[in-house]
N, C-alpha and C positions, 0 to 999 in steps of 0.2 A: 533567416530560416527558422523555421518555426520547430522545435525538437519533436521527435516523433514519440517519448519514451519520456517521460516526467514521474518520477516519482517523488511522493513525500515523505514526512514523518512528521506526522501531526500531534505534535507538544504543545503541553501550555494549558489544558481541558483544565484541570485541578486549582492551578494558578489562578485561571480567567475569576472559577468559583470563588475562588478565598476572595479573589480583592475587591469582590460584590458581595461579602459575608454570606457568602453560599454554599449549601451542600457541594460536595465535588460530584454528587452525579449532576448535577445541573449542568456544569461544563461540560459533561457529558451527552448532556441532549440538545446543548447548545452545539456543540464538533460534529453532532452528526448533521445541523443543519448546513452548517459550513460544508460538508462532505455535498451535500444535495446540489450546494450553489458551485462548488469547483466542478466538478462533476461536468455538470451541466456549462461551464463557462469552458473548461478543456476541449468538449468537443467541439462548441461551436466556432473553440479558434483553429480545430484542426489538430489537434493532438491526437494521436492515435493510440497511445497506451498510456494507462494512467494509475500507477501504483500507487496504496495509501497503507502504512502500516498503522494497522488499528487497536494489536494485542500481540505483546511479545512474550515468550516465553517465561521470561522474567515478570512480567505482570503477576503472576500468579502471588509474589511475595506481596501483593496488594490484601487489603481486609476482604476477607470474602462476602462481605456485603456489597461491598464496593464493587466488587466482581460482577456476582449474580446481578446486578442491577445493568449491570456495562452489558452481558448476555442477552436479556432482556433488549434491551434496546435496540442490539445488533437486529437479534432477529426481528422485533417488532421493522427496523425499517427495513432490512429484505422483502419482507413481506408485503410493506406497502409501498416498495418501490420497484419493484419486482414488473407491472404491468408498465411502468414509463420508461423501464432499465430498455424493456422488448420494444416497445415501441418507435423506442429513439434509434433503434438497432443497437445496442452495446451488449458485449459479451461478458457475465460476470464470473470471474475464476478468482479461486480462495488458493492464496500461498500459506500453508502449514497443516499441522496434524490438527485435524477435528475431533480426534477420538476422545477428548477430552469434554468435548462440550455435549450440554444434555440432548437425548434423541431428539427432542419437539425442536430446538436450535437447527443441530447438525440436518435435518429433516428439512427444513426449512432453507437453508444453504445449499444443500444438494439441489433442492426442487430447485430454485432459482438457477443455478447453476447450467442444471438440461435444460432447463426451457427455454436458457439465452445461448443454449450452443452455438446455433447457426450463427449467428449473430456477428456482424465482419463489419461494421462501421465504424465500431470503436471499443475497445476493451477497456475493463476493468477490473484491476486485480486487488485485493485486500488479503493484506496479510495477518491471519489471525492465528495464534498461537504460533507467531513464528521466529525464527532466530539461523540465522546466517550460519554459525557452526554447526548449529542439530541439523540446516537443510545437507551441509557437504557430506557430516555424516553417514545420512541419508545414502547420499548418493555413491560415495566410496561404498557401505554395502552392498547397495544393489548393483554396482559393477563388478564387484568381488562374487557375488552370487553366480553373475555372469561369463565367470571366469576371465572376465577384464583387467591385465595385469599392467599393460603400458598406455594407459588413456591419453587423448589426444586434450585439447581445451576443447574442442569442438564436442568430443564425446563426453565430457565431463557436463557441458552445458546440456546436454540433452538429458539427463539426469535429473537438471533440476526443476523446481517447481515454475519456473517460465521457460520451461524447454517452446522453443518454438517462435518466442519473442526475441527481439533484438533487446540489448543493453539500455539502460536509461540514458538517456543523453545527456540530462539534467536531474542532480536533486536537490530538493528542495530540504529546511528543516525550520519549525518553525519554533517560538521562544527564546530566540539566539541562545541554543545548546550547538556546542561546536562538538558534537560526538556525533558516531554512526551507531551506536547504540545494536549491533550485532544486525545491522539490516543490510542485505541484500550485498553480502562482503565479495563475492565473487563477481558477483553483476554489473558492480558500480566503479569497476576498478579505472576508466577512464570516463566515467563521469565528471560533467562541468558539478562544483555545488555550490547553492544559494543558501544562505543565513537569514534569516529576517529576525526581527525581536518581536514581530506578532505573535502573539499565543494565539493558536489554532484557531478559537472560535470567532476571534476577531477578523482572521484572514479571510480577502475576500477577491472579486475577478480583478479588480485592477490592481492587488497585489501580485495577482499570480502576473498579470500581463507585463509588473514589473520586474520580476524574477527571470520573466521569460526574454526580457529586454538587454538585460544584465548578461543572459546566457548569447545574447546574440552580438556582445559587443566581442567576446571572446575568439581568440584563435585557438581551436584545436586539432592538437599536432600529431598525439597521438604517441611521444616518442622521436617523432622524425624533425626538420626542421621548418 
């Protein structure tokens, strides 16, 4: 069975640079080509959601060159990937707070975002500025607003930013880091996960095919027997 729900955590960008005496945004514009090739290699195997954590909360303690330049980049490829995201039918949604990033960025995320609405063949979620505790926060307030006093799980996931999606089936993390690094802590709680030692910009389709291999050798119980 092929998972419906793959998410990543794409580690290793910085790594890749150093051990090629590189800038570390190079690894960075190396990750996003990797992001283009998964992308594209997820739906053709039938993957129906495809979560990539791009920028977490915690980035921020990064050099702000460093930063601005990872921005840059974000929206340069929205922007030029934007017409093949529509075309291939995939839907692109952003998990976290934008308010952060500059209008011309956040402008350019939005725009992509409406114009793959419709879009039901395949999603795409990228989580930027995001972090697993400020999302529940999130969402305990806005139930609290709501006069929401004894939430259900059901009602707690509608809350959050993949309200509407099913749970990952598989995650994926790449640079053999055995942390969840504050991703997707509610979503992933019976998630299969995969380790690899590829740093990110190395990973490629028949990595994932193996990951995906790995997750199908598995019995998942659930709890039960």
């Amino acid at each position: 069975m092929i998972p419906g729900h793959v998410a990543i955590i794409m580690d290793g960008n910085g790594r890749w640079a150093k051990k090629k005496y590189l800038p570390r945004i190079f690894g960075h514009r190396q990750g996003v080509e990797t992001i283009k090739e998964i992308v594209k290699a997820a739906n053709g195997l039938g993957i129906k959601i495809l979560t990539l954590y791009a920028f977490s909360t915690e980035n921020w303690k990064r050099p702000q060159g460093e930063i601005k330049s990872l921005f840059s980049i974000i929206g340069q490829f929205i922007k030029e990937e934007l017409k093949e995201l529509n075309d291939l039918g995939i839907r692109l949604r952003i998990l976290g707070d934008l308010s952060k990033f500059s209008e011309s960025v956040r402008s350019e995320i939005e725009n992509a975002c409406a114009v793959t609405s419709q879009n039901a063949k395949f999603e795409l979620n990228i989580a930027l500025n995001y972090g697993a505790r400020q999302e529940l926060i999130r969402a305990f307030e806005m139930m609290s607003e709501q006069g929401i006093k004894r939430p259900t799980e059901e009602v707690v996931s509608s809350f959050l930013y993949t309200c509407g999606q099913p749970d990952p089936d598989l995650l994926i993390r790449t640079s053999g880091e055995f942390r969840l690094s504050n991703f997707l802590l509610w979503q992933i709680a019976y998630s299969e996960i995969y380790v690899t030692n590829k740093l990110w910009p190395d990973f490629s389709r028949d990595d994932l095919k193996t990951a995906i291999a790995a997750f199908q050798k598995r019995r998942r119980r659930f709890g039960g027997l």
